[in-house]
ROVEXMI-877840 format. One line per field, with one value per residue: x, y, z of N, C-alpha, C, O in turn; residue in three letters. Coordinates in Angstrom, 2 decimals, m for minus. Example, Ala and Ser with C-alpha at 12.3 -4.5 7.8 and 13.67 -1.06 7.14 Angstrom:
# ROVEXMI-877840
nX [13.19, 12.85] $
nY [m5.69, m2.25] $
nZ [7.80, 7.08] $
caX [12.30, 13.67] $
caY [m4.50, m1.06] $
caZ [7.80, 7.14] $
cX [13.20, 12.90] $
cY [m3.30, 0.03] $
cZ [7.80, 7.87] $
oX [14.24, 13.41] $
oY [m3.32, 1.14] $
oZ [8.46, 8.04] $
resn [ala, ser] $
This chain:
# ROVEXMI-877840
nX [0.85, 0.86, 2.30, 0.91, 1.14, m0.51, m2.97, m6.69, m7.58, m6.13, m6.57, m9.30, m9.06, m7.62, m9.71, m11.40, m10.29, m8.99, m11.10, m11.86, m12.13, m10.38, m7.79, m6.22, m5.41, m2.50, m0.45, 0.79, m1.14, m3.29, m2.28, m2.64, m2.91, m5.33, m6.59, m4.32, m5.13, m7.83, m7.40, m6.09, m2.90, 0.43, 1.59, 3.54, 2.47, 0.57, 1.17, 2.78, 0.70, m1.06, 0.84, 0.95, m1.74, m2.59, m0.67, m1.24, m3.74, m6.62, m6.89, m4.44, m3.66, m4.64, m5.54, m1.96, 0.55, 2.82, 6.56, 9.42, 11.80, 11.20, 10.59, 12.99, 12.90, 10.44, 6.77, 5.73, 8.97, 9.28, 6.98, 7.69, 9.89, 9.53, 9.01, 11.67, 12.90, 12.13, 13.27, 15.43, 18.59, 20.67, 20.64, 20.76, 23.89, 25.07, 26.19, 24.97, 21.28, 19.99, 18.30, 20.08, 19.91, 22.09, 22.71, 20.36, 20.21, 22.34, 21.05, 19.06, 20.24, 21.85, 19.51, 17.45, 19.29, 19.07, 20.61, 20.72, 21.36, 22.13, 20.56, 18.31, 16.87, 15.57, 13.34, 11.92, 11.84, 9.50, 7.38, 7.07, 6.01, 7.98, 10.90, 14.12, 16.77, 18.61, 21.69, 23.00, 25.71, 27.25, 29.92, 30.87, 31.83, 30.32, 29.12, 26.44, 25.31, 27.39, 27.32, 24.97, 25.22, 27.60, 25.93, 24.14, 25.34, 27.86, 27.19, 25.45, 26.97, 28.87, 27.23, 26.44, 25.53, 22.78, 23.26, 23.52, 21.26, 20.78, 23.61, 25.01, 24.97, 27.23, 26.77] $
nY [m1.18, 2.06, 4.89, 7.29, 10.39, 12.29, 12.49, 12.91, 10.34, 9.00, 10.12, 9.14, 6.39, 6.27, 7.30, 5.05, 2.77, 3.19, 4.52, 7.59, 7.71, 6.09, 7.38, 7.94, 5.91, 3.41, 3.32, 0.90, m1.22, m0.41, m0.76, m2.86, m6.39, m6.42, m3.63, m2.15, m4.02, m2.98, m0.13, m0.47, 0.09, 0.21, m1.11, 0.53, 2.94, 3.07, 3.93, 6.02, 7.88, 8.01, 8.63, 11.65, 12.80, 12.34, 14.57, 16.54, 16.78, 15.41, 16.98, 17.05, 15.29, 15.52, 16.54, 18.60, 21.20, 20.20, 19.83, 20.88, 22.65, 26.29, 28.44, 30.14, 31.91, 34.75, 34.64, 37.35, 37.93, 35.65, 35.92, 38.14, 37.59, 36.40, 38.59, 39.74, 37.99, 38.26, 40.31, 40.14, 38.13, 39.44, 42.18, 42.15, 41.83, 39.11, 37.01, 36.38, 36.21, 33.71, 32.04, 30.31, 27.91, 28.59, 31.10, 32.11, 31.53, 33.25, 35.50, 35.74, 35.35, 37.53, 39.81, 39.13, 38.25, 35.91, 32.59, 30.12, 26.27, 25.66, 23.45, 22.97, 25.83, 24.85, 23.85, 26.44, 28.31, 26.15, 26.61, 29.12, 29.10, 28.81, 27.95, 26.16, 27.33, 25.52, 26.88, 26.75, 25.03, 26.58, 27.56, 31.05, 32.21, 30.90, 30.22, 30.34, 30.69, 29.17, 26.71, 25.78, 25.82, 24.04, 21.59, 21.35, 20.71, 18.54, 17.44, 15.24, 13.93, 12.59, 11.14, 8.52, 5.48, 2.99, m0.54, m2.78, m5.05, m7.92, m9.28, m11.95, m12.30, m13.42, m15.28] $
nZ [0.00, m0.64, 0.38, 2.48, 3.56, 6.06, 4.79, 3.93, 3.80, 5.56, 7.77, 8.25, 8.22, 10.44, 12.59, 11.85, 12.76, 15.22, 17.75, 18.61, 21.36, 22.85, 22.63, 24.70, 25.67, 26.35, 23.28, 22.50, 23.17, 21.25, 19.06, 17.68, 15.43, 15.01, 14.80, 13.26, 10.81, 10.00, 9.98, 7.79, 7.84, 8.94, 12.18, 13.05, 11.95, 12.59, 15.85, 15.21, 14.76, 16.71, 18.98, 18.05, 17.85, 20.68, 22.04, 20.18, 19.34, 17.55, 15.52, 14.27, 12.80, 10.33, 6.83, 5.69, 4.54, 2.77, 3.68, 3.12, 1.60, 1.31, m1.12, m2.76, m4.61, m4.79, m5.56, m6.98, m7.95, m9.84, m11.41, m12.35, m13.62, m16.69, m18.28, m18.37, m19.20, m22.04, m23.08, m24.04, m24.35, m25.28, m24.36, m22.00, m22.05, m22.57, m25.33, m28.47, m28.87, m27.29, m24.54, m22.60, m19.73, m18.11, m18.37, m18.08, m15.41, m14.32, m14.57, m13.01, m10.46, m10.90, m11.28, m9.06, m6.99, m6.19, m6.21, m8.41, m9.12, m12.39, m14.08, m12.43, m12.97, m15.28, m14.39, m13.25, m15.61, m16.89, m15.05, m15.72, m17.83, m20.28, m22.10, m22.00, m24.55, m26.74, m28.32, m31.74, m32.62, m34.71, m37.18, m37.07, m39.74, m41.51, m44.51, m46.00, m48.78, m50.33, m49.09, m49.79, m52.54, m53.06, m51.87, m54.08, m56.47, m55.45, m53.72, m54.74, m56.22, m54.34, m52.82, m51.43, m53.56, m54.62, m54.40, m57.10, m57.63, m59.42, m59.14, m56.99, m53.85, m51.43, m49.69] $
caX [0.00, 1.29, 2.69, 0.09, 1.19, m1.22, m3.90, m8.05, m7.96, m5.40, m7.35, m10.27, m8.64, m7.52, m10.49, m12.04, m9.42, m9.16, m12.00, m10.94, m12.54, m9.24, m6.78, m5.38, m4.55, m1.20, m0.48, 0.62, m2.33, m4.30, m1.34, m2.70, m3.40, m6.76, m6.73, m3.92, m5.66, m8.75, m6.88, m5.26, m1.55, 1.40, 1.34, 4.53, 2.37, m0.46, 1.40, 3.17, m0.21, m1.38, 0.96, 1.01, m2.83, m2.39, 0.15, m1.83, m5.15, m7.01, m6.69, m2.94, m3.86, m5.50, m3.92, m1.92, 0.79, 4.15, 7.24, 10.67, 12.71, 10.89, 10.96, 13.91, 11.68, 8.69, 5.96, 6.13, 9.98, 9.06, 5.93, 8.43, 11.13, 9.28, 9.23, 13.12, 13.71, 11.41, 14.21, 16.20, 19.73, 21.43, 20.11, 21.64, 25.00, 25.15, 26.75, 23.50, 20.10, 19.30, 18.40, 19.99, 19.98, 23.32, 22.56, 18.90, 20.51, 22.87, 20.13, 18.02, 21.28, 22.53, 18.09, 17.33, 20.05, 19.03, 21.75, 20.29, 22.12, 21.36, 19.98, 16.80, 16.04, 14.94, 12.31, 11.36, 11.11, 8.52, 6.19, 6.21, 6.03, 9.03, 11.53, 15.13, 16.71, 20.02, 22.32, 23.31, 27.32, 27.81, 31.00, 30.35, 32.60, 29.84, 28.60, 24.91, 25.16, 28.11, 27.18, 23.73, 26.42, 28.17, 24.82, 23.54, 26.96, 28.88, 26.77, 24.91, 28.04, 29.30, 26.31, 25.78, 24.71, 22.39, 23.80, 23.27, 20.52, 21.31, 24.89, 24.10, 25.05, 28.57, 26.32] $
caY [0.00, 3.14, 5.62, 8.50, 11.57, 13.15, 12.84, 12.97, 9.26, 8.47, 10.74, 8.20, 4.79, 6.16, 7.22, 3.45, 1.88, 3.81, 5.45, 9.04, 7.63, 5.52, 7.80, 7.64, 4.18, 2.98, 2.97, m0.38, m2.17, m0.09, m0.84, m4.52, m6.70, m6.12, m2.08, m2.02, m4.27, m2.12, 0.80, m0.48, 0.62, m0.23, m0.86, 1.89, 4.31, 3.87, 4.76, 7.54, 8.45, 7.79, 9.84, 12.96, 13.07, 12.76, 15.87, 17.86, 16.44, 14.93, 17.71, 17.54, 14.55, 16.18, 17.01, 19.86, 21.68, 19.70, 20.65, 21.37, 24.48, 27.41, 29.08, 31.49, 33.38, 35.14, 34.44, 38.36, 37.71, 34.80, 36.57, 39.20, 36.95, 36.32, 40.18, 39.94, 37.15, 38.73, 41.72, 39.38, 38.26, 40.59, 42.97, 41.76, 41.73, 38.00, 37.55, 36.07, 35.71, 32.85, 31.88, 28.91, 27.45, 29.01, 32.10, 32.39, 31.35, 34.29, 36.91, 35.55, 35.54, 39.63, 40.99, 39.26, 37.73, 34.56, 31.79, 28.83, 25.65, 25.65, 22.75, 23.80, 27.06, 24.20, 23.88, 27.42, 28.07, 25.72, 27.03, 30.47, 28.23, 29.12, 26.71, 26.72, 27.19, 25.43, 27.28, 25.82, 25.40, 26.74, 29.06, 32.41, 32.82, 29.92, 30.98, 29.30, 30.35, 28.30, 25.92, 25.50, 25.74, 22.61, 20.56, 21.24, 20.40, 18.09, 16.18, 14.03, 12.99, 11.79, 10.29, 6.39, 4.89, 1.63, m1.21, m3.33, m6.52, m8.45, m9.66, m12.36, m12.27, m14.33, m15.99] $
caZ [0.00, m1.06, 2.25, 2.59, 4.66, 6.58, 3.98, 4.30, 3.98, 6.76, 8.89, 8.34, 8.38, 12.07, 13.28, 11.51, 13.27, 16.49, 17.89, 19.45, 22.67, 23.27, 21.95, 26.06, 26.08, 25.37, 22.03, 22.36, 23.25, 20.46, 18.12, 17.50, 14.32, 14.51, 14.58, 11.75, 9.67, 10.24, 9.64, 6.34, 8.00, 9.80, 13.95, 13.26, 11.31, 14.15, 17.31, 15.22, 14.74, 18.10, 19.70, 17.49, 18.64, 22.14, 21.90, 19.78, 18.90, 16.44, 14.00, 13.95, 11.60, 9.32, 5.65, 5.85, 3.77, 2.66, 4.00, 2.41, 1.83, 1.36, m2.19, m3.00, m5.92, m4.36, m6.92, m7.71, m8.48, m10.87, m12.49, m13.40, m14.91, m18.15, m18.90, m18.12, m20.55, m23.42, m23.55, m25.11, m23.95, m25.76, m23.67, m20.59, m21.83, m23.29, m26.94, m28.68, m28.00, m26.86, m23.33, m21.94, m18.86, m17.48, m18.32, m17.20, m13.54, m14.13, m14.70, m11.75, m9.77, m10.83, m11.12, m7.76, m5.79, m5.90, m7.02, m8.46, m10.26, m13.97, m14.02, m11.82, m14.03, m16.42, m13.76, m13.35, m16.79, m16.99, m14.13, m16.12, m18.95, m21.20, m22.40, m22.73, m25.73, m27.05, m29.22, m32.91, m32.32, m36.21, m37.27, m37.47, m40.92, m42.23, m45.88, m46.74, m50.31, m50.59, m48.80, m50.71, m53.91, m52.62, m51.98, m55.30, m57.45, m55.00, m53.09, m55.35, m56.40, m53.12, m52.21, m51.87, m54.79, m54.39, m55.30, m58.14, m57.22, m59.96, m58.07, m55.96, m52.33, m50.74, m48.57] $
cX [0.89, 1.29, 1.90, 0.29, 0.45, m2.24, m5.29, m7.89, m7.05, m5.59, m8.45, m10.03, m8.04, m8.46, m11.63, m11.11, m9.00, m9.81, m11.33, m11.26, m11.19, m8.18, m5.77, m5.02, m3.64, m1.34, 0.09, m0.41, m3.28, m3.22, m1.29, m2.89, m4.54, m7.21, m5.22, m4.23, m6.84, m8.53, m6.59, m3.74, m0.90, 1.37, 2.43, 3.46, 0.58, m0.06, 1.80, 2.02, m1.02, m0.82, 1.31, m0.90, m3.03, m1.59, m0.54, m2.99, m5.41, m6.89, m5.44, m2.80, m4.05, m4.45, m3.25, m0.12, 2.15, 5.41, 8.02, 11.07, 11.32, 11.73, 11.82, 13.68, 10.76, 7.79, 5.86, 7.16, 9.63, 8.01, 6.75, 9.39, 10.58, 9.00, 10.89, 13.62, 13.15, 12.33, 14.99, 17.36, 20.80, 21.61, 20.69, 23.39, 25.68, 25.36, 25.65, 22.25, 19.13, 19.72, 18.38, 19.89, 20.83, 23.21, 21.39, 19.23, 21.50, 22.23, 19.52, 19.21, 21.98, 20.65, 17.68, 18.00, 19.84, 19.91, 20.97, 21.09, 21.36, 20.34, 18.45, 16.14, 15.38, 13.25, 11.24, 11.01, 9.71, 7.29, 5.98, 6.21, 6.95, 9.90, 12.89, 15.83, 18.32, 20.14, 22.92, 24.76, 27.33, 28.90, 30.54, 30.93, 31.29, 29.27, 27.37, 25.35, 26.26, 28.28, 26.06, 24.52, 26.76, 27.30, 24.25, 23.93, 27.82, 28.16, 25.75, 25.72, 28.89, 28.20, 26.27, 25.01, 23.77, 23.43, 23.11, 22.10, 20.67, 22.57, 24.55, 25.60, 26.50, 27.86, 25.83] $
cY [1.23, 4.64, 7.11, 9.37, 12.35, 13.90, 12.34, 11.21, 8.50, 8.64, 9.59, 6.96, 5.06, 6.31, 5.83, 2.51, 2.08, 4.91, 6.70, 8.70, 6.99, 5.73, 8.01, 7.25, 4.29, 2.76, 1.48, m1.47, m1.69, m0.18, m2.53, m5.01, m5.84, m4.51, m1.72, m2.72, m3.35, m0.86, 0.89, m0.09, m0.46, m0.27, 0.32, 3.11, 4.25, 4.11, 5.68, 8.52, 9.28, 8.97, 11.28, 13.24, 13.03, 14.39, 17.06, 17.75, 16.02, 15.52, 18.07, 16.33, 14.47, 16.68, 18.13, 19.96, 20.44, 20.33, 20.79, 22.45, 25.00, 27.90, 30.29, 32.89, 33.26, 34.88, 36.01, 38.33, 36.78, 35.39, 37.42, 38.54, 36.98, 37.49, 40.36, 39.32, 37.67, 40.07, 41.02, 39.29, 39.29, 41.81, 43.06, 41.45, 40.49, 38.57, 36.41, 36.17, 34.83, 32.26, 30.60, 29.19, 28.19, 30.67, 33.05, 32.31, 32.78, 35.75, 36.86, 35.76, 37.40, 40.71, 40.57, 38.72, 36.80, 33.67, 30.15, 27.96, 25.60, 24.60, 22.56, 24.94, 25.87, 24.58, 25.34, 28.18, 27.66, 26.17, 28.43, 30.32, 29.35, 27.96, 27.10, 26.83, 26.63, 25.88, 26.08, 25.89, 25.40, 27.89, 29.98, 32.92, 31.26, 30.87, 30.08, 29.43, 29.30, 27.05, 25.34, 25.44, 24.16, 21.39, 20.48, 20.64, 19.32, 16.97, 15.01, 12.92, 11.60, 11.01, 9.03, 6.04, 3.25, 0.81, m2.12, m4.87, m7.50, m9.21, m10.73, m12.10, m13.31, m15.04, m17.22] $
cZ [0.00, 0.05, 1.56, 3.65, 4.69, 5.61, 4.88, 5.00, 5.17, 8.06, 9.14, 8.27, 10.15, 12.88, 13.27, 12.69, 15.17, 17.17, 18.95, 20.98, 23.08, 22.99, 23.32, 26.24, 25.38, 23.86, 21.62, 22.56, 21.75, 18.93, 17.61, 16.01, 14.06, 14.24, 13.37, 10.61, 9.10, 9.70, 7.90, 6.25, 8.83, 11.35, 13.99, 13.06, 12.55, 15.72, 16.71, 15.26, 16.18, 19.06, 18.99, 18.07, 19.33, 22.30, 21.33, 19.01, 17.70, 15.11, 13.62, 12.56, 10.49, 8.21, 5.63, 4.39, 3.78, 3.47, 3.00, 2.63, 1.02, m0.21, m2.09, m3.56, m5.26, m5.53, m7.42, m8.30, m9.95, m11.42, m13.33, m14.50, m16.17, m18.66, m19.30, m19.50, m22.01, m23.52, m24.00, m23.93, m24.19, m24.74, m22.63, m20.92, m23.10, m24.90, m27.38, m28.09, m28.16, m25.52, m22.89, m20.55, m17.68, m17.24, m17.92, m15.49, m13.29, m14.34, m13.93, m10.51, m9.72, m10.74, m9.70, m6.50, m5.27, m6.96, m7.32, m9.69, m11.41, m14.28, m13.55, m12.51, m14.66, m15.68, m13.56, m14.55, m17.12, m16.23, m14.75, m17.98, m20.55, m21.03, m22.62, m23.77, m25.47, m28.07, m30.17, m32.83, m33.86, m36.25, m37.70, m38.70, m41.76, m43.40, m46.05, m47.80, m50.80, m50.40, m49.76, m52.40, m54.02, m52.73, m53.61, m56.37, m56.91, m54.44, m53.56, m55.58, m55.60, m52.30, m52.33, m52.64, m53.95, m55.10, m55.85, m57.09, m57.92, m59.45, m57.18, m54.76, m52.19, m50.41, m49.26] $
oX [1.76, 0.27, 2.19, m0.36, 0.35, m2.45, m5.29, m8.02, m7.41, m5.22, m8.48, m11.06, m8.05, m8.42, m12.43, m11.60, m8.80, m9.32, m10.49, m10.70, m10.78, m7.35, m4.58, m4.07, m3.53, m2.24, m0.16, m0.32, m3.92, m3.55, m0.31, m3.04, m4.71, m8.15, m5.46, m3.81, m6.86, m9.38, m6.76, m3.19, m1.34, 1.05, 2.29, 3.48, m0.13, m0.86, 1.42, 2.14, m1.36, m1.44, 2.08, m1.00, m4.03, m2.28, m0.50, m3.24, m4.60, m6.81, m5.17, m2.05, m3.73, m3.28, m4.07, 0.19, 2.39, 5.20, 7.50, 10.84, 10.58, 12.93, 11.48, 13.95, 10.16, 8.36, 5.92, 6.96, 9.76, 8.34, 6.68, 9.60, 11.23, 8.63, 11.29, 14.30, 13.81, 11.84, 15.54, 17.34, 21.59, 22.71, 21.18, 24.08, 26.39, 25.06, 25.46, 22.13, 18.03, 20.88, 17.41, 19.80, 20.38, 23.52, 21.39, 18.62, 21.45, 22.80, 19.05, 18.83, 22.39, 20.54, 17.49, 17.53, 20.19, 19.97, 20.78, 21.41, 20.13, 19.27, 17.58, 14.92, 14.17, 12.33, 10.01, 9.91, 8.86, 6.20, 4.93, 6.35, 6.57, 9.78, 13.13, 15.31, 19.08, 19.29, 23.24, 25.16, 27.42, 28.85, 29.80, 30.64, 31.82, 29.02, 27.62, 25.92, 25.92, 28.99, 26.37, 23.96, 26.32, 27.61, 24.02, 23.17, 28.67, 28.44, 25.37, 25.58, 29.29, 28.40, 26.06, 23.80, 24.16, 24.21, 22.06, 22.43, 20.78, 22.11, 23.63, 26.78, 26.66, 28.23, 25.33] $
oY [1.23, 5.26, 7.74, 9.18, 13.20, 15.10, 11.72, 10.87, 7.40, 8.03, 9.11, 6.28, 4.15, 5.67, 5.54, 1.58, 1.22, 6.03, 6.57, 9.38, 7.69, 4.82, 8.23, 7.48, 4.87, 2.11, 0.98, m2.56, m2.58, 0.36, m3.20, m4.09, m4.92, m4.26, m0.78, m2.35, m3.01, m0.40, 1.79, 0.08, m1.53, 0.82, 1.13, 4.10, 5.13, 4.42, 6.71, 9.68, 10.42, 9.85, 12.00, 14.16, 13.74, 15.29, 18.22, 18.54, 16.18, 14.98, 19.03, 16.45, 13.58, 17.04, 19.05, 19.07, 19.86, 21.45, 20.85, 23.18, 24.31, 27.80, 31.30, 34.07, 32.22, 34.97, 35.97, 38.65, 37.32, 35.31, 37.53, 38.79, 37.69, 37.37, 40.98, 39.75, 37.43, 40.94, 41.75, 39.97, 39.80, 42.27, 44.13, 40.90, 40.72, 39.61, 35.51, 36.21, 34.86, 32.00, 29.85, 30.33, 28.36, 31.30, 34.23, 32.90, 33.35, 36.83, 37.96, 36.46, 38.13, 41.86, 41.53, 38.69, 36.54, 33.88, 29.27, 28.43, 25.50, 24.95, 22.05, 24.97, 26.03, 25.25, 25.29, 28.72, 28.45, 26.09, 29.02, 31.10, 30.18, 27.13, 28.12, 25.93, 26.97, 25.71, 24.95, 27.05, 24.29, 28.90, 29.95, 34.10, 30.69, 32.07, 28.89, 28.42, 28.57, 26.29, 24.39, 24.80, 23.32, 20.39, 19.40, 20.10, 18.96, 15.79, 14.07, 11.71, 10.47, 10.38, 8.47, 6.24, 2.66, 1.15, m2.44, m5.41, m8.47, m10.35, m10.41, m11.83, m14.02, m16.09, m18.14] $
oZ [0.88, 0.35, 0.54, 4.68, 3.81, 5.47, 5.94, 6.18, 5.60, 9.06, 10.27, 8.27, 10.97, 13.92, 14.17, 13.32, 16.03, 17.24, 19.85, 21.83, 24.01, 22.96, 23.10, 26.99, 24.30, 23.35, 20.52, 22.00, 21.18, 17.88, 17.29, 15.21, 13.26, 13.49, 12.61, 9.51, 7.92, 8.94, 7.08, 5.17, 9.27, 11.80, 14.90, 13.80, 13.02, 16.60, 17.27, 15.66, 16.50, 19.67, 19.63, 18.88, 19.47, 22.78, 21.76, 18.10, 16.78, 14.01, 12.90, 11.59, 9.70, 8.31, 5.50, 3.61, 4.84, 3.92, 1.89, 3.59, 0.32, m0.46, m1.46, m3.34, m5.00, m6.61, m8.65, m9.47, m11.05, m12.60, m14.56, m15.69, m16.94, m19.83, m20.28, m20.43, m23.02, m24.24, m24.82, m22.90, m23.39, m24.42, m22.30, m20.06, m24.08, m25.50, m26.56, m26.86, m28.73, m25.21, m22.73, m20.09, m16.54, m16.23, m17.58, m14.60, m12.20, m14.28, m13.66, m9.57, m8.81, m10.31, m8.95, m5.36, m4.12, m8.17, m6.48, m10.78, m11.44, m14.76, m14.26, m12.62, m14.48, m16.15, m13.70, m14.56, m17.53, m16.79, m14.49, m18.93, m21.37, m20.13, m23.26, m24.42, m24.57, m28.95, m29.80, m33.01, m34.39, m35.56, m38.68, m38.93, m42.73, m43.23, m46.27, m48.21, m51.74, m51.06, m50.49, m53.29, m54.81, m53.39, m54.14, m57.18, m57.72, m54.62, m52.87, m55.40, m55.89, m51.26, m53.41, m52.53, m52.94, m56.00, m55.29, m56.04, m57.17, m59.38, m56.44, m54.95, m53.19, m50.93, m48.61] $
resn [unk, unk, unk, unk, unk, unk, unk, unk, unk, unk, unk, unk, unk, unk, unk, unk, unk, unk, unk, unk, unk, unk, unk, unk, unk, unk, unk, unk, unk, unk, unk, unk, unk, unk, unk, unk, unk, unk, unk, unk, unk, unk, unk, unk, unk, unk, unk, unk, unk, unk, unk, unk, unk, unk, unk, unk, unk, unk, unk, unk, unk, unk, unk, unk, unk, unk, unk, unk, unk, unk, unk, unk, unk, unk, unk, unk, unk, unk, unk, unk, unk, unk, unk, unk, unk, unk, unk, unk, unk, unk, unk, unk, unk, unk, unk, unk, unk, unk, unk, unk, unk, unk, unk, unk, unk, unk, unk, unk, unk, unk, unk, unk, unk, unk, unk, unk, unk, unk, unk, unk, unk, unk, unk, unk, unk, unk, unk, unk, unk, unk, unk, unk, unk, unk, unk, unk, unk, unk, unk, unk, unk, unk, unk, unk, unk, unk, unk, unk, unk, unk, unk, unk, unk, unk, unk, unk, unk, unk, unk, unk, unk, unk, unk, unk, unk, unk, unk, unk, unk, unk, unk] $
């Protein structure tokens, strides 16, 4: 069964399983087969239960927010970014424009003083739904027309011919 933190339904497989009238008694006696089968849990995940509701009541059970760290970008900070990045890179300094990864962490890092690895912008990007872009590694002395010259005149030539079917096979 699949570990549910401090959701609706864990709230209600404890109160199925252990009525709030006996939430006093040892949690070992009320930590039996028969009240974790009842439950649908672990005899671990009903004393942890057990005694987080002795301590601070039944509604400490109840679903509440995740933890983790605490966002670096205020959601005003991140609303603004996608104004930031629509000035182009150029703009900011950068020699092209196009906004990778590295350099989106270095504009969120010098507009609000937050440092984040490149790798994670991917992520924030996405929540103000923009994407990053990779650059085409081509030389800057490249010629198209010459190139389009070359394909037209050269590369038929060098192309792989079929070969003959007629021939039979080694095999």
């Amino acid at each position: 069964m699949p570990y549910e933190q401090n959701s609706e339904k864990t709230t209600a497989r404890l109160a199925r399983g252990t009525p709030p009238t006996r939430l006093g008694t040892p949690a070992k006696r009320l930590a039996t087969k028969r009240h974790c089968r009842s439950a649908g849990v672990s005899a671990g995940a009903v004393s942890q239960w057990l005694k987080r509701a002795r301590a601070e009541g039944i509604e400490a059970l109840r679903q509440r927010k995740g933890g983790g760290p605490k966002r670096r970008l205020s959601e005003e900070q991140l609303a603004a970014l996608p104004a930031l990045l629509a000035q182009g890179a150029e703009h900011f300094g950068f020699r092209g424009d196009v906004w990778t990864q590295p350099r989106v962490a270095a504009l969120i890092k010098r507009e609000f003083g937050v440092s984040y690895h490149p790798r994670h912008v991917g992520r924030l990007l996405k929540q103000v739904k923009w994407s990053r872009q990779k650059p085409l590694e081509r030389a800057a002395q490249r010629q198209e027309a010459a190139i389009e010259q070359w394909r037209a005149d050269s590369w038929e030539d060098l192309k792989k011919k079929p070969t003959r079917k007629d021939v039979p096979s080694c095999s």
